[in-house]
C-alpha positions in Angstrom: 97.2 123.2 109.7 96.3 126.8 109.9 95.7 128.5 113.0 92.5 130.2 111.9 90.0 128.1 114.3 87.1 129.1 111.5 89.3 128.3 108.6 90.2 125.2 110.9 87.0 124.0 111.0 85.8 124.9 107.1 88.7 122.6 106.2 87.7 119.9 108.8 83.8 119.6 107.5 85.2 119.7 103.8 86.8 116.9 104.6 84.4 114.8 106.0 82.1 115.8 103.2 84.2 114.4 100.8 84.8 111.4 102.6 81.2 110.8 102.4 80.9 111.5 98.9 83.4 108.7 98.5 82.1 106.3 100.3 78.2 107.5 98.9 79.5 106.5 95.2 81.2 103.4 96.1 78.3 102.2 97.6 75.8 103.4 94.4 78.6 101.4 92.1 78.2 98.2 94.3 75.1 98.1 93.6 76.0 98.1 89.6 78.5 95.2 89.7 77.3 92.3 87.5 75.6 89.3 90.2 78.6 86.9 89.4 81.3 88.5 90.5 79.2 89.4 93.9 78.9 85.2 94.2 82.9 85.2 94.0 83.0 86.8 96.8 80.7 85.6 99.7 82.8 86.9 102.9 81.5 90.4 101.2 78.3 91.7 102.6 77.3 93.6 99.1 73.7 94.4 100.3 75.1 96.2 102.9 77.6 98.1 101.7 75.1 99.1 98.5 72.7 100.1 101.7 74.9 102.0 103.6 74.2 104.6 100.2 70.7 105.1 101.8 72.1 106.0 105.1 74.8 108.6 104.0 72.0 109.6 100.9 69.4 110.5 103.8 70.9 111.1 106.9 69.2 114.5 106.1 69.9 116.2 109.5 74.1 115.3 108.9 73.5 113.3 111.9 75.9 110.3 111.0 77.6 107.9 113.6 81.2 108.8 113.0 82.5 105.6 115.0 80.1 104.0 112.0 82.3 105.8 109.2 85.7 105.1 110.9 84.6 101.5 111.0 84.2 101.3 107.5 87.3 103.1 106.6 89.1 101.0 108.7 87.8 97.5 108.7 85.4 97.4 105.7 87.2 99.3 102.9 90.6 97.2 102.9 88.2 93.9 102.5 86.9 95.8 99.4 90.3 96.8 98.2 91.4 93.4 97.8 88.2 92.2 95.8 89.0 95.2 93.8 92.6 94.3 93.3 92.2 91.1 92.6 89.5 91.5 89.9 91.7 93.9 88.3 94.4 91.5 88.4 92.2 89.1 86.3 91.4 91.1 83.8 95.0 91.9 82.5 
């Protein structure tokens, strides 16, 4: 952590930035995965996630609901993990 409150702050918006970069191509590649392995997975709300691209894409004014992001992070992104994991498992 530096003690630079400018340099502080250049780190801290850099950060979010690429945090939403993330998330903004993860939700662009949902929207490529083939239809059947979507219907594997019912508990996952596909449509939204491949929608929340349009909200990060044009949320022009950078205007974003962090409590939104932090929700994703922390509730929606493990759910997505496992779907990821256990794809990948199947295809060794």
């Amino acid at each position: 952590m530096t003690k630079d409150p400018k340099l502080y702050l250049i780190h801290i918006k850099e950060s979010v930035n690429a945090i939403l970069r993330v998330l903004q191509t993860m939700s662009e590649s949902v929207g490529r995965l083939p239809d059947d392995i979507k219907a594997n997975y019912p508990k996952i709300n596909w449509q939204d996630i491949a929608g929340f691209r349009n909200v990060l894409v044009h949320d022009y004014l950078g205007d974003y609901d962090e409590h939104i992001i932090w929700n994703v992070i922390k509730e929606k992104l493990p759910e997505l993990r496992e779907v990821v994991v256990e794809e990948l498992d199947a295809k060794r």
